[in-house]
N, C-alpha and C positions, 0 to 999 in steps of 0.2 A: 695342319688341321686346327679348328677356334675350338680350345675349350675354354671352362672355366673351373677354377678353383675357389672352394669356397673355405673361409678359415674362420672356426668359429671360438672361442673363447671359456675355459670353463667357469660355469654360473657363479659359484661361489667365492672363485676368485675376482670378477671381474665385480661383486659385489663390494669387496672390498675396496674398489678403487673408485665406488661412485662418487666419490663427493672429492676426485683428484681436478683441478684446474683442466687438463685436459685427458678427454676419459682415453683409454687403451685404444682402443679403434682410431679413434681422431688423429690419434699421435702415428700410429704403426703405416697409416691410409697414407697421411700427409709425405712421409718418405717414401712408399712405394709409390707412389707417382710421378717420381726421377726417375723409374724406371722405364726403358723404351721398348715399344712394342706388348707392355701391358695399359691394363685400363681397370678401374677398381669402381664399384659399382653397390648398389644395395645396402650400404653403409649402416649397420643397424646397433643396439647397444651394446650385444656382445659376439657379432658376426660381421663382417663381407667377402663380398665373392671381386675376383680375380679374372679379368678376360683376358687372354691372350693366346697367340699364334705360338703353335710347339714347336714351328720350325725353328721360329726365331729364340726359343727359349723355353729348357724342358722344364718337365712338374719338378722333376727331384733337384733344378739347380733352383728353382721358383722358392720352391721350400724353404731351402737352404738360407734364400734370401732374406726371406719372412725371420726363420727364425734369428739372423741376426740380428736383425732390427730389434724386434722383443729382445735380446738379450743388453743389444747397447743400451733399452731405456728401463729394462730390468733385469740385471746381472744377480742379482740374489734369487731370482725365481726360476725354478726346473720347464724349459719352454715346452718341454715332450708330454710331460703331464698337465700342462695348459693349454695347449694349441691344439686343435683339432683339426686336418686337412681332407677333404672331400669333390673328388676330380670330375668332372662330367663333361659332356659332349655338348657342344651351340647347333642346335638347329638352325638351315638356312635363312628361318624367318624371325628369332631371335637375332641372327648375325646379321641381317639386312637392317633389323633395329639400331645394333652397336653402331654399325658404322653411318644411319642414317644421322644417330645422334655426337659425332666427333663435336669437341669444339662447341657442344652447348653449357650452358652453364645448367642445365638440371641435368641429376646424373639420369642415366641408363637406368629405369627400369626393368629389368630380366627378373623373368622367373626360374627359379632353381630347381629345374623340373628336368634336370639331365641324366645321363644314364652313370649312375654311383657305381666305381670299379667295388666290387666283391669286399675285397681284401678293407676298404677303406671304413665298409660297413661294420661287417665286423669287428674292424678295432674301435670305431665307435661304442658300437652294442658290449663288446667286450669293460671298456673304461667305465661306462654307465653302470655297471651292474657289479663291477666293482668296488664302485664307489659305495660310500658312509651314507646311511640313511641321511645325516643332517647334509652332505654334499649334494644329494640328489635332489633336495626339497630346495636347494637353494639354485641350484641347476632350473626346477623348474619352472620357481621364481622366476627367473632371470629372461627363462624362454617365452611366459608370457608379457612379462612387460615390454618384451622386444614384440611382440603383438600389437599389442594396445597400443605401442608408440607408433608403429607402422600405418595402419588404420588411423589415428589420430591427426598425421602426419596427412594423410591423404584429403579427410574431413577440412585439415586449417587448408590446402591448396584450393577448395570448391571457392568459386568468385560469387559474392554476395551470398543466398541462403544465411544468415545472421540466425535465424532463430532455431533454423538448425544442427549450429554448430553450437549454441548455446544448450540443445539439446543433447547433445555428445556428450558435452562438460558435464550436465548434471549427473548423466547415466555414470560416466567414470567418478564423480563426486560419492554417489551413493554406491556402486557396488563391490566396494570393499566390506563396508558396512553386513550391507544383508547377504554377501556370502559369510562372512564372519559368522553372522548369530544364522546361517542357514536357514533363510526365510525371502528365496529366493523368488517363491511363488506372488509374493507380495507387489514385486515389479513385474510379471509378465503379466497379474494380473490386471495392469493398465492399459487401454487402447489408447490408441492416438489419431486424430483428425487433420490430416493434409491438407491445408488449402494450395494447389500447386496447377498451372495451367498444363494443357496438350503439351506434349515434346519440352518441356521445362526441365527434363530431367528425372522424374518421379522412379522409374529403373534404380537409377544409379543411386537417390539416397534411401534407396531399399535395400540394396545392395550393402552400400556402407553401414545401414545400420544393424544390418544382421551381423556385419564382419565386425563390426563393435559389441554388440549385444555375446557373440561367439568369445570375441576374446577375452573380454572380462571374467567370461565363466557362468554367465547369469541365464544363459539357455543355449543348448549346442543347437545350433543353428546351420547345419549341413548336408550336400547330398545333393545329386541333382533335379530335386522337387521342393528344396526348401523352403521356396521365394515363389510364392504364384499372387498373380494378378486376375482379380475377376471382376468383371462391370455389370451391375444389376440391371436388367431388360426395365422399359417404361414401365409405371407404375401399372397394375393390374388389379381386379380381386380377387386375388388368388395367392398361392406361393410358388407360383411358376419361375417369377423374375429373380426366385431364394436359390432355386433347385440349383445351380450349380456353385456357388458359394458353400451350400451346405455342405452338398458333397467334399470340399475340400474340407470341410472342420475334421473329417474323418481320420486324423490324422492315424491311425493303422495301419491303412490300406495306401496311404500315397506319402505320409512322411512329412507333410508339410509341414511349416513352423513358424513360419510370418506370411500369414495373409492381407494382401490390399486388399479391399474394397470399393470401388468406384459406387458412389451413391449417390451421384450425379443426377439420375433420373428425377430421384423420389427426395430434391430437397425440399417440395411440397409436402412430404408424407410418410414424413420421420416418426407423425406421431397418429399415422395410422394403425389400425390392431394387425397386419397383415408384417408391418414394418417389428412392431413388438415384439412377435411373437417370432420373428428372424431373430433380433435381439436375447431372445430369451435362449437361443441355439448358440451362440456366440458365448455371453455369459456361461455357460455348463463348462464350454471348453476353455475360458480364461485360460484356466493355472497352464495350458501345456501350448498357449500360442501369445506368439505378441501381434495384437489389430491395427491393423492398419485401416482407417476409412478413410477415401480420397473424395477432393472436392475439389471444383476450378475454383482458381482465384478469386471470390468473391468478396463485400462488401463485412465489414468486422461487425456488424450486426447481423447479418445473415450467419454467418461462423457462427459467431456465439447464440444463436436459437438454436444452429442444430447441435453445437456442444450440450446444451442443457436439455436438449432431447434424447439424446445419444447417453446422458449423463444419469438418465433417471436407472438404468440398468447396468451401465459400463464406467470404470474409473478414467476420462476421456484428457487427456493433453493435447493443447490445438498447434499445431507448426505451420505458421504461414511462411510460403516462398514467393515472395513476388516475380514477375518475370525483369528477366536480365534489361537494367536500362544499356544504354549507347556505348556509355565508356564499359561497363561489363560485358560486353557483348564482342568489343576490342583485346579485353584482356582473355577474356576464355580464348579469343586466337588465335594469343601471341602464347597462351599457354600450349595450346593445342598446337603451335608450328614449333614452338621451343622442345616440343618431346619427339618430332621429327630430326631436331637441329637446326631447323631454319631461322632466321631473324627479318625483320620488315624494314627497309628504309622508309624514314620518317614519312618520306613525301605521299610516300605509296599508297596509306592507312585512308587518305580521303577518298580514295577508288574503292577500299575495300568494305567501306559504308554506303557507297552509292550501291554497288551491288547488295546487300544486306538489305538495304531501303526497298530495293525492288523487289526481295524476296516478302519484305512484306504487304509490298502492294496488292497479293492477291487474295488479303484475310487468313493466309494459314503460313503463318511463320511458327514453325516448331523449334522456336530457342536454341537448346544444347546441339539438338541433333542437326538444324539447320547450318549452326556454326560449323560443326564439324561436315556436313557435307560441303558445303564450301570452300572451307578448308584444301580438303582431299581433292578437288577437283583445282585448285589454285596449285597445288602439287605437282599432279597433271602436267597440267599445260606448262608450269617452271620446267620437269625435268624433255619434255617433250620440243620445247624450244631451248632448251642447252644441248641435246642432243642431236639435231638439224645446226645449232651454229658451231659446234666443236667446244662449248664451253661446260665451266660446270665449278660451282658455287654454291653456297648455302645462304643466299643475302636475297631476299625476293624485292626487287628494283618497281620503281613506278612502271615502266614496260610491264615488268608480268603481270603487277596488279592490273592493268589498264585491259591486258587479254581475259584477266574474269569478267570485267562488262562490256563484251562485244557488241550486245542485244540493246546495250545502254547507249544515246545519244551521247557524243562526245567529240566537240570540235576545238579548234584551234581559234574559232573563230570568237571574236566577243558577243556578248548576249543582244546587245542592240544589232549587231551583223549580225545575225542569224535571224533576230525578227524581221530586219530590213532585206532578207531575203525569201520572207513565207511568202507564197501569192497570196493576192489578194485582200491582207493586212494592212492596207495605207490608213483607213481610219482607226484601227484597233491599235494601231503604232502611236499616232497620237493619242491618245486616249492613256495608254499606258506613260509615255512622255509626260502629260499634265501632272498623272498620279507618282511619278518617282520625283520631279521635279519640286513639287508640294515636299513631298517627305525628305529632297537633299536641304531645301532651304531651312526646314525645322530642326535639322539633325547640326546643321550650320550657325544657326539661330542660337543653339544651346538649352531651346526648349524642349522642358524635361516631359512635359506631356505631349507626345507629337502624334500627330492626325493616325486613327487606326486607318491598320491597311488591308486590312479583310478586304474579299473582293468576291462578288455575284459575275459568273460569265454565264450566257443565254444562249440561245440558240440548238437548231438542231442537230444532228448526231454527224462527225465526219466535218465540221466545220473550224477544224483548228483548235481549240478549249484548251483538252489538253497538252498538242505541240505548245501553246504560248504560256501555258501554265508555269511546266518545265523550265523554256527562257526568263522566265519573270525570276526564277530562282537564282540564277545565273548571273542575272542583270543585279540585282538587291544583293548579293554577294560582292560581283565586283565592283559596287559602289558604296560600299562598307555598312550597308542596314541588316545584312540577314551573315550570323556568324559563319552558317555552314552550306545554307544555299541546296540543301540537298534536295529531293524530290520524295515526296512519299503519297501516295495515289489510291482508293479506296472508294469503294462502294457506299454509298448513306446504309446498304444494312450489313455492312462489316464491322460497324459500332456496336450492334444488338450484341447480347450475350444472350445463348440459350436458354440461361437459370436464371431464377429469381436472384438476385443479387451481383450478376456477373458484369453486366452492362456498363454500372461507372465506373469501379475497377478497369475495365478493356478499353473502353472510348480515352478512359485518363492517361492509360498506358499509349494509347496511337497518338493520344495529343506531343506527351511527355517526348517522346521518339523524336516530333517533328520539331522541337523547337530549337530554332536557328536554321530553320527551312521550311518548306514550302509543305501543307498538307492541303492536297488536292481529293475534294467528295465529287463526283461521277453522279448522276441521280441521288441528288442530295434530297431532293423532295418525299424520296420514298420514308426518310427518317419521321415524317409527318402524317399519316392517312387522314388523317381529319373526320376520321370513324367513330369518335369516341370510343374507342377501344379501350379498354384500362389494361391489358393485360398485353399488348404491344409494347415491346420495349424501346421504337424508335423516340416514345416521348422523353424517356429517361437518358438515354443518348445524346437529346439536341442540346435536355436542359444542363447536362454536363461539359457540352461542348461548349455553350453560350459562355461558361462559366471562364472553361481554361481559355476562349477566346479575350476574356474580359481582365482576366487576372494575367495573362503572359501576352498582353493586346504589342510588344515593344519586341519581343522573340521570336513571331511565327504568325506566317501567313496563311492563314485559312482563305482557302476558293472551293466555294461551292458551284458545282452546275449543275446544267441541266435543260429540259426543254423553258420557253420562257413563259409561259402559264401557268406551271408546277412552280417552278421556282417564286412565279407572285403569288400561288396561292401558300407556299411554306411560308414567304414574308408572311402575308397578313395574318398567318396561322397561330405566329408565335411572337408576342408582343418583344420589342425590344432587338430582335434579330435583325432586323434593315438596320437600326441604328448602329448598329453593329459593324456592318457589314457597305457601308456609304458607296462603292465604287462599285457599279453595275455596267458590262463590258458586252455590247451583245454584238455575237457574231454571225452575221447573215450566209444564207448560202451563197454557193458556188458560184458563177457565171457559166455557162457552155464553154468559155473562150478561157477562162481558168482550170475547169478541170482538163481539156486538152492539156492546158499547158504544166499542170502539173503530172498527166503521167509522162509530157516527154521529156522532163524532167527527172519522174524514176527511170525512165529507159534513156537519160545521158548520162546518167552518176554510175551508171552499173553495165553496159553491154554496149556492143556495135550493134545498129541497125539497118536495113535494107530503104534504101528514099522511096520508096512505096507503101512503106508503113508511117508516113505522118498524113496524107493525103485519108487514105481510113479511120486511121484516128479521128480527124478532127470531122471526116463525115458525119461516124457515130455520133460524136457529143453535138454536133450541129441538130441530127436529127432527134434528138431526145424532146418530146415533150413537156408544154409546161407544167402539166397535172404533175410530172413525175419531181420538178425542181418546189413545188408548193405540197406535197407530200411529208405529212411528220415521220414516215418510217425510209424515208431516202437518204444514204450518209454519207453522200458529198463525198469528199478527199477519203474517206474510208472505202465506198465504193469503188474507185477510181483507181486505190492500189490493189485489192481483192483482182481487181478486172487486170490490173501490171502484172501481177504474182499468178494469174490463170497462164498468161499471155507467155511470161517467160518461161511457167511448167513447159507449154505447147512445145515452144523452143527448144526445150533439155529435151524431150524425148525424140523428137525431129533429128534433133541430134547427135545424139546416143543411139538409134539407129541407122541414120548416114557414118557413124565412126569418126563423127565430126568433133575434137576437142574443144571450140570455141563455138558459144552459142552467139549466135547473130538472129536480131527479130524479125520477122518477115512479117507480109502484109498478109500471109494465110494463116500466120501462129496466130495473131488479131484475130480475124475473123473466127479462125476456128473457138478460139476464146471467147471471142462475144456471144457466140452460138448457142453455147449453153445455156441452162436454162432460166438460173436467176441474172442474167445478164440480159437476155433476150424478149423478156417480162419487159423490157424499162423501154425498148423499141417496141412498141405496137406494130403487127405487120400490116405493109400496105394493101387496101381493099384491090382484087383485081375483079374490074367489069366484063362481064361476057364470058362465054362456057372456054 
């Protein structure tokens, strides 16, 4: 059976040895880990805990062990009245952590939450209360600072947050102090203002700062309502969007003790009377809660107005978290697979950014929680394919990484062979040849200012943009211009931020992401309306974008598209952006005789088919109309696989009730597919004469 033994140290002694070269723990841990078949864990100032199998090795020989070590490196001191031993039971889901984590260099994690034999308590409880008042003060000395290092320990492992660790430091600077002169009230009476984006984290340094603010002594901060989160509804006039925030001040009735605030709505109308007079409910209950107000990531003059509005009533502290760049984004998880035990081969890490890249192609990349879902599913598919080959490691190889982006294009093939296999590319292939060719000679040249490479693609929807986007990434990669070549892909209104001040902050942050790759804008035009609107944030977006295009013109490829009217009415919209932007790529539609040829081309990379099914094929697209190929809402090779992916459903279910394992295409799965209804929109039916 796994238990663990936990051996703790008493306060007063191990006070005496603080300032020894190496403290008691460090020394006692280091020889118990010759031992085999244990594993030592929780290493704290004047405690750790002990995991191991009782088959292999009982508590009382375990003991025994312990205590001779302490005596080899302290033979003048009585081990019985210093060692404290404490047995408990490992849960399966504890134990599945131990041994997830063999072999990592950060220890094990476990919580000490196992079932205490009787007898061990008591002799605890018995020792404490026998002790000398000055023993027990020094005892519980000892037990907080083994707090406060714990917690502190966890705050320095957070990757980037700088000004919230800076915040930590002060809290543990000052609250010696005002517990000292008992004038504790003086710090809870401060709030504090988050600037922290969605999924960034804001949980967790809630979390932490309570488990900080707790163990200092400066407010008990416990219970399971301690920590609530509330987001005030759009502004109103009224105190409707108050009513539940209020409620929580109530701290009687629910116990709370650090409340957020999300104030998101109303950063217009902080210095409304509506807004105030919330503020003036907040203020009453200062001395018995620490405030939290949150805010997205915004602009350090937007912060600082609503600090000084927030200020007029509340003693306000601002902590900005910016969101995680590339390389922190890396290390959160290599932290997050190191506390599984897993490790990354070097090579692997560039698969594991292309998928990241794609998670935030769709404007909602939630930082921590995205790393970690990703994570957890990279886990997955590792133990799921060691499990089918017979194998089993803790080393995640370029293969596993490679199975997190299945959904991600990824060939063997070089960037220029891939272009030179799109249909119907033969002009956009040169076009893009002229433009790399320019940029190898300058790069060859040694010239330090070389031709920007921003690029305008046109054209209507389904016409390749994207696919050639992508290779152009691939291509400037392996021809040494773009460091990382990655792909990052977004809407013109995924730059907007909802709040006043949110927009350059966010647009900076997707720029910053993309440089040493590829940042592809989809309806880049919509960033533009041309409405004179003032209060549209697409104009503060472009003017941001123009910026980091202009100041990082040598690190990152901006392609804007779009339809090719929009995109000349954004040129002329905004002076200086063509100049910007010199290499305009437009891509025409399909041919009949193309799109045939591209879906028999999704139905040869993927399925057998029936020789009856290319004869309807190419009937179809023969007979399409030209209204339909001069249409702006027709999307070409996007239609074309919509109509592949109806075609092959048709086939899985044909299938799946003939009991047929292998789908094969038929000329009825086709038809039955075109039949439908936005498909059979695009064939006009034939007029028939006569009743």
């Amino acid at each position: 059976m796994k238990k663990h033994l936990k051996v703790e140290f008493l306060g007063s002694w191990i006070l005496k040895h603080r300032d020894d070269d190496i403290l008691p723990v460090k020394l006692i841990e280091k020889d118990l880990k010759n031992l085999s078949n244990v594993s030592v864990s929780e290493a704290t100032l004047a405690s750790f805990v002990i995991c191991f199998d009782d088959s292999a090795i009982n508590e009382a020989e375990l003991e025994k062990n312990i205590t001779e070590v302490f005596n080899n490196y302290y033979p003048d001191d009585d081990a019985d009245k210093i060692l404290e031993f404490s047995i408990g039971l490992i849960s399966d889901e504890v134990e599945e952590k131990t041994t997830a984590s063999e072999g990592s260099n950060e220890r094990t994690q476990i919580s000490f939450s196992g079932i205490l034999h009787e007898d061990h308590r008591l002799r605890r409880r018995d020792k404490f209360e026998s002790a000398s008042s000055e023993e027990k003060e020094d005892f519980n000395v000892a037990e907080a600072k083994d707090k406060i290092t714990q917690v502190k320990n966890k705050i320095d492992r957070l990757v980037g947050a700088a000004e919230f660790k800076l915040l930590a430091d002060e809290v543990l600077e000052i609250a010696p102090a005002l517990s000292g002169k008992k004038i504790q009230d003086v710090f809870t009476y401060r709030s504090y203002l988050f600037s922290i984006g969605d999924g960034c984290g804001l949980s967790t340094y809630l979390n932490l700062f309570a488990e900080l603010i707790n163990a200092t002594g400066l407010l008990n901060i416990k219970g399971y309502n301690a920590i609530r989160e509330v987001k005030l509804g759009p502004v109103k006039e009224s105190m409707d969007p108050f009513e539940e925030a209020i409620n929580a001040l109530d701290s009687g009735s629910n116990g709370v003790k650090l409340l957020s605030i999300d104030i998101s709505e109303w950063i217009n109308a902080t210095d409304s009377r509506f807004f105030k007079r919330f503020l003036k409910c907040v203020e009453k209950e200062s001395d018995s809660f620490i405030m939290v107000f949150r805010l997205p990531f915004v602009e350090k003059d937007i912060l600082e107005k609503i600090r000084r509005s927030l200020n007029d009533l509340l003693f306000i502290r601002t902590v900005t978290i910016p969101p995680l760049t590339n390389d922190e984004i890396k290390r959160s998880a290599e932290t997050e697979l190191d506390s599984y035990g897993f490790k990354v081969s070097k090579s692997a890490w560039k698969h594991f950014m292309s998928r990241i890249s794609e998670e935030k192609s769709d404007g909602k990349f939630y930082g921590l929680n995205t790393v970690k879902k990703v994570v957890k599913e990279l886990l997955y598919k590792k133990q799921l394919s060691d499990v089918r080959n017979g194998k089993s490691d803790n080393t995640i190889s370029e293969k596993n990484m490679k199975s997190l982006c299945e959904g991600i294009a990824d060939s063997q093939l070089t960037g220029m062979e891939q272009l030179n296999r799109l249909v119907g590319c033969e002009n956009i292939r040169k076009s893009i040849e002229q433009i790399i060719s320019q940029i190898e000679l300058s790069v060859k040249s040694g010239i330090s200012d070389r031709p920007c490479i921003h690029m305008r693609f046109t054209g209507n929807p389904g016409t390749g943009k994207t696919t050639v986007a992508r290779i152009i990434g691939k291509i400037l990669k392996e021809k040494g211009i773009l460091r990382s070549g990655n792909f990052y892909e977004y809407s013109g209104r995924d730059f907007c931020g909802r709040y006043v001040g949110e927009t350059a902050p966010k647009t900076s942050s997707m720029c910053r992401d993309a440089y040493g790759s590829v940042l592809f804008i989809d309806e880049a035009y919509s960033l533009y309306r041309g409405d004179g609107n003032d209060r549209d944030f697409g104009k503060e977006a472009l003017d941001t974008l123009i910026a980091e295009m202009e100041n990082h013109r040598n690190d990152f490829v901006v392609i804007m598209a779009g339809y090719t009217d929009d995109i000349r009415k954004l040129m002329a919209g905004n002076a200086g952006l063509a100049s910007r932007m010199p290499y305009n790529i437009e891509f025409p539609n399909f041919t009949r005789d193309q799109l045939y040829e591209i879906f028999m081309n999704m139905t040869k990379s993927k399925f057998k088919y029936d020789k009856n099914l290319l004869p309807a094929v190419k009937e179809y697209f023969a007979s399409m109309p030209e209204e339909s190929f001069k249409s702006k809402d027709f999307s070409n090779a996007r239609f074309v696989r919509n109509l592949f992916e109806r075609t092959w459903a048709k086939a899985s279910m044909r299938c799946q009730l003939e009991n047929n394992s292998a789908v094969v295409l038929t000329k009825d799965d086709f038809e039955r597919a075109s039949a439908d209804k936005e498909f059979v929109q695009i064939i006009p039916k034939k007029t028939v004469i006569g009743f």
